[in-house]
C-alpha positions in Angstrom: -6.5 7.0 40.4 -5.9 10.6 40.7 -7.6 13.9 39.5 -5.5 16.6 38.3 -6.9 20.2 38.0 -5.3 23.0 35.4 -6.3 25.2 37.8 -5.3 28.7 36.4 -8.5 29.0 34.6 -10.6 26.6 36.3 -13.7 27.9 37.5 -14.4 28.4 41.3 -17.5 26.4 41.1 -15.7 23.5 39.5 -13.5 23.7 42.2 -15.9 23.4 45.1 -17.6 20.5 43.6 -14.0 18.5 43.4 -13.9 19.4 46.5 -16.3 17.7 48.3 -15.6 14.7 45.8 -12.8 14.3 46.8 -13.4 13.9 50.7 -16.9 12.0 49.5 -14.9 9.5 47.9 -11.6 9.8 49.3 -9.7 10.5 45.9 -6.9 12.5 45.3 -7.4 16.2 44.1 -4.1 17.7 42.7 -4.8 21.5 42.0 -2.0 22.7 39.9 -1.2 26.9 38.6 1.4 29.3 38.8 0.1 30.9 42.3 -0.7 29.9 45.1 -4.8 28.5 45.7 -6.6 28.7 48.8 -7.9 24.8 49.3 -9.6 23.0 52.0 -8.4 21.6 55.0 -8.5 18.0 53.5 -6.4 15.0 53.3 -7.6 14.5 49.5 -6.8 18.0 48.2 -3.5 19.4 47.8 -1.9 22.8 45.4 1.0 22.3 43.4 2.9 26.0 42.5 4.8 26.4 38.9 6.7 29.0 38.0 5.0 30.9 35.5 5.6 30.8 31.9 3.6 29.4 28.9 2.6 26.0 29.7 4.1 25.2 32.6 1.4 23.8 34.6 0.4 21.5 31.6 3.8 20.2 31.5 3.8 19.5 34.9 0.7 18.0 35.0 2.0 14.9 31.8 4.5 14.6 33.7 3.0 13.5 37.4 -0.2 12.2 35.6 -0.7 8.1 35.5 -2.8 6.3 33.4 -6.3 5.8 34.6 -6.5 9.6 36.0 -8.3 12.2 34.9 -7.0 15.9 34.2 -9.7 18.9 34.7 -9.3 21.3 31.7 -10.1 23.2 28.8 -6.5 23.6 27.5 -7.5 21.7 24.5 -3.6 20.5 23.6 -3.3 19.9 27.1 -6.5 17.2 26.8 -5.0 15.4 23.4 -1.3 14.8 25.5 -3.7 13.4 28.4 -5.8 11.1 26.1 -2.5 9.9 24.6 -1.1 8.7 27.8 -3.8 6.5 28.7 -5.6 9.2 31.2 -9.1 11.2 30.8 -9.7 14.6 30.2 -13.0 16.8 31.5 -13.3 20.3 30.4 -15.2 22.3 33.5 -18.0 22.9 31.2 -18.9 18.9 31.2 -17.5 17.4 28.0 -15.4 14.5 28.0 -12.3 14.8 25.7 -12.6 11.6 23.7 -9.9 10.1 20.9 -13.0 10.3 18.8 -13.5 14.1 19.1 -9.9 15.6 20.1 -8.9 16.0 16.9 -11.9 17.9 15.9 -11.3 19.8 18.8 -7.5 20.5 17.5 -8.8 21.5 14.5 -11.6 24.0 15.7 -9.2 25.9 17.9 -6.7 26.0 15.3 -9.2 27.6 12.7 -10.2 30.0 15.3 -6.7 30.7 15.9 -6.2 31.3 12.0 -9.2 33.9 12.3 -8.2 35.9 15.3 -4.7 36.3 13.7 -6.2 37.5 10.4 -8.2 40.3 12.1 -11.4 38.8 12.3 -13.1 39.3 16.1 -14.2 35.9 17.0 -15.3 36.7 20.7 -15.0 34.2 23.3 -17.0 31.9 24.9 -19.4 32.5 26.5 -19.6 32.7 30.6 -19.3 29.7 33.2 -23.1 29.0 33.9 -25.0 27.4 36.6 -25.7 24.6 33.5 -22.4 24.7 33.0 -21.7 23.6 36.8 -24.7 21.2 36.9 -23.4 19.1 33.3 -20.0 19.2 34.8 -21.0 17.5 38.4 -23.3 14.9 36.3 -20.4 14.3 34.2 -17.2 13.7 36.8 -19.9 11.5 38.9 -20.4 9.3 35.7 -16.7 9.4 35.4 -16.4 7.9 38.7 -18.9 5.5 38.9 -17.4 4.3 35.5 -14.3 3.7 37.5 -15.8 2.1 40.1 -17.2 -0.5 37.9 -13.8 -1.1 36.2 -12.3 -1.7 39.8 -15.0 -4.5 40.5 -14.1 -6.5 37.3 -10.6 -6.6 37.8 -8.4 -9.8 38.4 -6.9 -9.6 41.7 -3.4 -10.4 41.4 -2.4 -12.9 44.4 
């Protein structure tokens, strides 16, 4: 079980709070963009470097990530490839990707998509808060404890 950070966009705060999760609970932090990130000192955390180019680091990031991971981002086409090979996705604002409510999601950025071509200012969302930071910590900890229950009901293969 790895996480896997689209890290181009990801918000600094995000980022400090995977940090000390990962050294907390000794899990793998992958950080992945198309320059180079500062990171901590840590066995847990490591930076992966793509060229640039348009999705690049999302492609890189199917192709490493396992089923049973979870991938940090808001790239919303980025979250339905992740759900469809078996991993979880977590946008840094808090909210799960599920298979219930990707395709909505697919379909909202693809209307505003639709609007912004036809000339019509749809504006942007609105700025990383502290709530923001707070809803995402709650959510990756209920993520992992999640995970830890599924480890304690497995079979143990002899």
């Amino acid at each position: 079980m790895k996480i896997w950070v689209d890290a181009d966009a990801c918000p600094g705060p995000v980022k400090e709070i995977l940090f000390r999760l990962a050294d907390r609970a000794q899990l793998p932090v992958t950080l992945v963009a198309n320059h180079f990130l500062r990171t901590p000192g840590s066995r847990y955390i490591k930076s992966i470097v793509v060229p640039a180019g348009f999705d690049v680091a999302d492609n890189e990031i199917v192709k490493l990530l396992r089923a049973g991971d979870l991938v940090i981002t808001a790239d919303i086409p980025l979250a339905a490839e992740v759900l469809a090979k078996g991993a979880a996705a977590l946008n840094p604002r808090g909210e799960m990707y599920t298979k219930d409510n990707i395709q909505e999601a697919l379909s909202m950025r693809k209307l505003m998509e639709e609007l912004r071509a036809s000339g019509i200012e749809t504006g942007g969302p609105a700025g990383f808060s502290q709530n923001d930071s707070h809803a995402f910590a709650r959510q990756i900890d209920r993520w992992l404890q999640q995970q830890k229950q599924a480890q304690l009901f497995r079979p143990r293969l002899s």
